[in-house]
N, C-alpha and C positions, 0 to 999 in steps of 0.2 A: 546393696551398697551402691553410692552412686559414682561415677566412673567420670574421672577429669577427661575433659578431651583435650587433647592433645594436637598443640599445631602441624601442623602440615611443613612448615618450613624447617628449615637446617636449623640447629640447638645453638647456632652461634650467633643466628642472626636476634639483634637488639641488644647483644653485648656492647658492641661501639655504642655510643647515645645517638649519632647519626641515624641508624641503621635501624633502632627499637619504633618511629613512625613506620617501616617497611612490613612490620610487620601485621599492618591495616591494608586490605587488600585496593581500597579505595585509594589511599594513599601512593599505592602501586600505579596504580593508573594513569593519577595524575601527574607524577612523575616522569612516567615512560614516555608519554606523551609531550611532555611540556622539553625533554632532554633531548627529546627527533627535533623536534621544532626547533629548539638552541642551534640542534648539528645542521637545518637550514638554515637560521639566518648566518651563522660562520661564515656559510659558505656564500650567500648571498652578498655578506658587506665587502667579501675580496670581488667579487663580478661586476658590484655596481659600479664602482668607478671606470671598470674597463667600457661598460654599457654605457655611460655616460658620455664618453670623450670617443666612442664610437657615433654618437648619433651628432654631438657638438662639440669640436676639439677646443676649449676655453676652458680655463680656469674657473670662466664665471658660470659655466651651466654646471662644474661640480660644487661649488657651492653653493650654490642657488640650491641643491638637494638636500643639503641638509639644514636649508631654511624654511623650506618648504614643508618637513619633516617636523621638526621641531616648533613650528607656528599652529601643524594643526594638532601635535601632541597634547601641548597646554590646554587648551581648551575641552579637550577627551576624559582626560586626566581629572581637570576638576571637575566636571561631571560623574565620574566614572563612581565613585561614590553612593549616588542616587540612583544611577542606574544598576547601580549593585542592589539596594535597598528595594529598589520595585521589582527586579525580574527576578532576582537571586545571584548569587556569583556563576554558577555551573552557568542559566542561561545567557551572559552577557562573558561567558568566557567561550562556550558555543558557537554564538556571533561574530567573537573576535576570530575565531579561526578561519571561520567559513570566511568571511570578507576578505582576512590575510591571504589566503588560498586563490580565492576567486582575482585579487589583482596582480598577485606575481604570476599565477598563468597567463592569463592576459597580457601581460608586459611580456613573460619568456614568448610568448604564441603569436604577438605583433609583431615583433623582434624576429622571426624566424621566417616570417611571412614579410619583411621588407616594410611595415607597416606602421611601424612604431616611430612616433615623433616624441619631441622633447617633451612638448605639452602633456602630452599625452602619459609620457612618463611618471611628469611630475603629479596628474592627479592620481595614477594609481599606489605613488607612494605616500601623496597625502593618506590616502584610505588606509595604507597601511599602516601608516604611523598613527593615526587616531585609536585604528582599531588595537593597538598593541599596546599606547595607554590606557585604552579602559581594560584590555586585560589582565596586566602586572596589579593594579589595586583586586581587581575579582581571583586571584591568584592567591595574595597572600591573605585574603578573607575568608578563600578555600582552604586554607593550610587550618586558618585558626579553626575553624568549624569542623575538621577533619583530627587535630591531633589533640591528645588533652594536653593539658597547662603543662605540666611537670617536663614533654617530652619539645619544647617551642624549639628553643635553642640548639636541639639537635637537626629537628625539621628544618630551621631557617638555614643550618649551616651546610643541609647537602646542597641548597644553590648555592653557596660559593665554590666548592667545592664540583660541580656538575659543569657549572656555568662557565668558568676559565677551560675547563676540558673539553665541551663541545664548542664552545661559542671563538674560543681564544685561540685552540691548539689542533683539536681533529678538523673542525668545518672547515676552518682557513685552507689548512693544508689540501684537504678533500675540494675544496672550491677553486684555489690556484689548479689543482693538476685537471679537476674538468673544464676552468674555463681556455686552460692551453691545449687539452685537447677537442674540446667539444664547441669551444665559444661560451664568451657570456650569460647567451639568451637560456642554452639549454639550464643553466644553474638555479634562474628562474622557473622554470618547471619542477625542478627536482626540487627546490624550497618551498613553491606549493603542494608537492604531495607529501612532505614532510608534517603539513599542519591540516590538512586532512587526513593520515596517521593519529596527529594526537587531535581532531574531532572525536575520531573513532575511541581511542582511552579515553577521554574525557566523559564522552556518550554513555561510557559504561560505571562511570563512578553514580555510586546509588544514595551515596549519604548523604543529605547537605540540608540546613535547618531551610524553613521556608522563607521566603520575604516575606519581610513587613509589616502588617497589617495595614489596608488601606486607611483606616484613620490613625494608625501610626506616623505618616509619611504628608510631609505637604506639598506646598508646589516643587517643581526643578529647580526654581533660582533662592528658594527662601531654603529650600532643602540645603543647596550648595555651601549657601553664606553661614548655615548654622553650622557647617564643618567651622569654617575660620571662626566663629563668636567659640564653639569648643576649646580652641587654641589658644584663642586667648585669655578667658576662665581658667584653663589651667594653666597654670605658671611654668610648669616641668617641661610640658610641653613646649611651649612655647621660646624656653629657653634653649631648650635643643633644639628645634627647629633653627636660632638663631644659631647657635654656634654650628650648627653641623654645614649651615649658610659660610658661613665665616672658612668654615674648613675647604669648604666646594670651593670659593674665589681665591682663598693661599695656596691650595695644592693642583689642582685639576689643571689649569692654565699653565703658571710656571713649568709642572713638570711635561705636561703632554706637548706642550709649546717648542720649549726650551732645551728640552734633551735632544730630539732628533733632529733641533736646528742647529745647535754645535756638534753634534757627531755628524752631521752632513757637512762641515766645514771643517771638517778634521781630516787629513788626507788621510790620515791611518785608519781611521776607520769608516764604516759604509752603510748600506742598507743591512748588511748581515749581522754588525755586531749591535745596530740598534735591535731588527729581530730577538737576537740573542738580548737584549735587556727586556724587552715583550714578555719572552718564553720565560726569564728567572721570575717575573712578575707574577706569572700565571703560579709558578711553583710558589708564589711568598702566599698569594690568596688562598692557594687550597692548604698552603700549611697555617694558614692563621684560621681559618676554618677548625681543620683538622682539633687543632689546641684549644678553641672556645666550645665547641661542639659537645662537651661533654659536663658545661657546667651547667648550674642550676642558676634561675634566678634568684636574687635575693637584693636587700638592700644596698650593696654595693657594686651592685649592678650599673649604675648610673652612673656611678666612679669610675666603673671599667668604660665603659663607653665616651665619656671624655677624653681617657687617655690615649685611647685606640684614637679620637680625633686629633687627639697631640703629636702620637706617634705620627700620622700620615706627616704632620708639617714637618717635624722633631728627621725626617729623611729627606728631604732638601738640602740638609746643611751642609752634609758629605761633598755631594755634588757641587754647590757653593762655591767653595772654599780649592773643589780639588774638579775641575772637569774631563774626566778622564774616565776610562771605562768600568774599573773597578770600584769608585764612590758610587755610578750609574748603576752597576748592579745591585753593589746593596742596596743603593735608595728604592729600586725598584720593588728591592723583594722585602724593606719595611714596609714601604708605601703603599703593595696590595695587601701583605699580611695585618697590615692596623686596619685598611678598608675593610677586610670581609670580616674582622673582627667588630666594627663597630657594626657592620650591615647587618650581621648573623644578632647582635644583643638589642639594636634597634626596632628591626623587624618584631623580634619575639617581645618586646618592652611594650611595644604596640598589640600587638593582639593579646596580650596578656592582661594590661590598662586599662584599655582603653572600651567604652562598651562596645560589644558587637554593632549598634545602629551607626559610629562613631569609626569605626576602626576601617572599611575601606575608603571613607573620604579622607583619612589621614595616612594613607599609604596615597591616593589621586595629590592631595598638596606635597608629599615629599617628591612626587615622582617629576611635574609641575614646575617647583621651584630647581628643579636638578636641571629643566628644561630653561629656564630662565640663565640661570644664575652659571651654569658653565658656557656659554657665550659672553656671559657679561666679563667671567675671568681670563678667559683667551682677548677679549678686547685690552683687558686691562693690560696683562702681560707684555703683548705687544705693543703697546703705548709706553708703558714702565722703563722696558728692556731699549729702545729706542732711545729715549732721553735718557738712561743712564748704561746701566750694561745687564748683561746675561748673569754674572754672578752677583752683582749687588741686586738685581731682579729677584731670585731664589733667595738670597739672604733675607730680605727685608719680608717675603711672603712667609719663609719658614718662619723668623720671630714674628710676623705678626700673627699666625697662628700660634705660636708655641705660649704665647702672653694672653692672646685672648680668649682662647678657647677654656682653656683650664683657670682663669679668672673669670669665667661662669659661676662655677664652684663657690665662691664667696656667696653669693647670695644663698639665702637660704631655701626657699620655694625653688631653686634649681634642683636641689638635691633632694627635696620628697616628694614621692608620688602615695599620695592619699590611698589611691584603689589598687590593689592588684590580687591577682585569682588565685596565685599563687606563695604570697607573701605571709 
């Protein structure tokens, strides 16, 4: 007779939908690994700024950091794609670590030694921002290749879920109490052995389909552009890329702009009770997570997903209307909870869709246009809020999402996608 084997893990685990990818050992790895690396950079984006206005006390050399960052993101991003398609994701997720690795020691290790200038700074967060856009597409290309179709929406949902915990809540924390006791520089050390840790898990995942075929693949630039001629052949696509556009410029600006610049000018409150709207955020993300994580795709999939973009604008309006601390918190905790809900049904829409040759250069254009398009909405905010005010700012961003995003919906080729794996 022949004898079922029997897993190895606790009889509970893959009851949640979250939790049923876990129980792939590959899956395991790439998670352990990728969740150290969240708990470094936490703790690196509270050090850098200290690190920054240590070496140039201005204004203009902290942001200049994250221009710098974000200039050579884009262009990684839309490559990253093709470079997924020729070396595989494992190897070009490899690459990203060890590069990641090798410039934040470098920067902690110049830093320590009196050595470190601005310049100096600024290219090793170049490297590191390119290298960490070609890894987010080679990430969720690993996920698709690693989890079947039925279990997406679970997988995609443990990064929200993971993500606000290390990157939002533990690093931070952990990176404030070593940069007050140790300095800045050391925090940069410890966020590079973080992503030499997950080298190491990464090293050991065994499964992943091959690249390619070399006469599958053509040049780097005809490669890239045939991601955007995709987007555009398909209608569905393309319409969400616009609206989820549309949501990026109503929502990201206004509220990240605009909240901590009236609770900064509210004597009664301070640095702590913005914090405190931070932390309800982080709580709305892993509960919107939590609550999508357990459905399946299906045809109204893409329904749920515009709403989730409504919803983000649909919490502006509290704040709006009432500036005070308690519309702050709710709008925080809809505002992240519709985000990881659309990010969790996105993500998985995409590798479920989309063909594998197709699906990390569409994960490199979302990541790209995030990179564009939330500077363009902090510009606008600011320009907005200036000629008119801080609450008709927020009003005018929440209805202009709340009208155009779900007036997508009307057309028809918004709402169907021809291919899916699982439909």
């Amino acid at each position: 007779m022949t004898r079922t084997r029997r897993s190895a893990l606790p009889a509970w685990i893959g009851r949640p939908a979250q939790l049923q990818p876990f129980r792939q050992k590959n899956f395991r790895y790439l998670w352990a690994g990728f969740a150290v690396s969240l708990l470094g950079d936490g703790m690196m984006f509270v050090a850098l700024p200290w690190l920054v206005l240590s070496l140039s006390d201005t204004t203009t050399a902290l942001a200049a950091t994250g221009v710098v960052m974000a200039v050579t993101a884009l262009p990684a991003a839309l490559l990253a794609g093709t470079w997924v398609n020729t070396y595989g994701a494992r190897r070009v997720m490899l690459a990203a670590d060890l590069l990641r690795a090798a410039m934040l020691a470098a920067i902690g290790l110049l830093s320590l030694a009196d050595l470190l200038t601005t310049w100096y700074l600024y290219v090793g967060l170049a490297v590191f921002a390119a290298a960490e856009a070609a890894f987010v597409p080679a990430f969720n290309t690993m996920v698709q290749a690693l989890v079947p179709a039925e279990h997406l929406v679970g997988a995609n949902s443990v990064d929200q879920v993971i993500r606000p915990l290390m990157w939002r809540l533990i690093g931070p924390a952990l990176g404030g109490a070593l940069v007050a006791r140790s300095g800045a520089d050391w925090v940069f050390v410890a966020d590079a052995l973080t992503f030499i840790a997950s080298f190491v898990f990464l090293y050991r995942v065994s499964a992943e389909r091959e690249p390619l075929a070399q006469n599958e693949r053509p040049s780097l630039l005809e490669d890239s552009l045939d991601g955007f001629r995709y987007v555009w052949k398909h209608k569905w696509l393309l319409y969400a890329f616009a609206a989820g556009a549309v949501t990026v410029i109503c929502v990201m600006g206004p509220w990240n702009v605009l909240v901590p610049f009236i609770l900064h000018g509210d004597a009664a409150h301070g640095a702590q009770t913005y914090g405190l709207v931070l932390a309800v955020g982080g709580v709305g993300q892993i509960t919107g997570a939590l609550l999508v994580g357990g459905r399946s795709l299906d045809r109204r999939t893409l329904l749920w997903l515009y709403l989730a973009w409504g919803g983000m604008a649909g919490g502006l309006v509290g704040f709006a209307f009432d500036a005070s601390l308690v519309p702050a918190l709710i709008g925080s905790f809809v505002i992240n909870a519709a985000l990881a809900v659309s990010a969790v049904l996105w993500g998985a829409l995409l590798q479920s869709a989309v063909p594998r040759a197709y699906v990390a250069r569409m994960f490199g254009i979302d990541w790209a246009l995030s990179q564009v398009l939330v500077p363009i909405s902090y510009s606008l905010t600011g320009a907005f809020a200036g000629i008119t005010s801080t609450g008709t700012t927020l009003l005018v961003a929440a209805v202009g999402g709340l009208i155009c995003v779900p007036a997508v919906l009307i057309v028809r080729q918004a709402r169907h996608i021809p291919e899916m794996r699982n439909f």
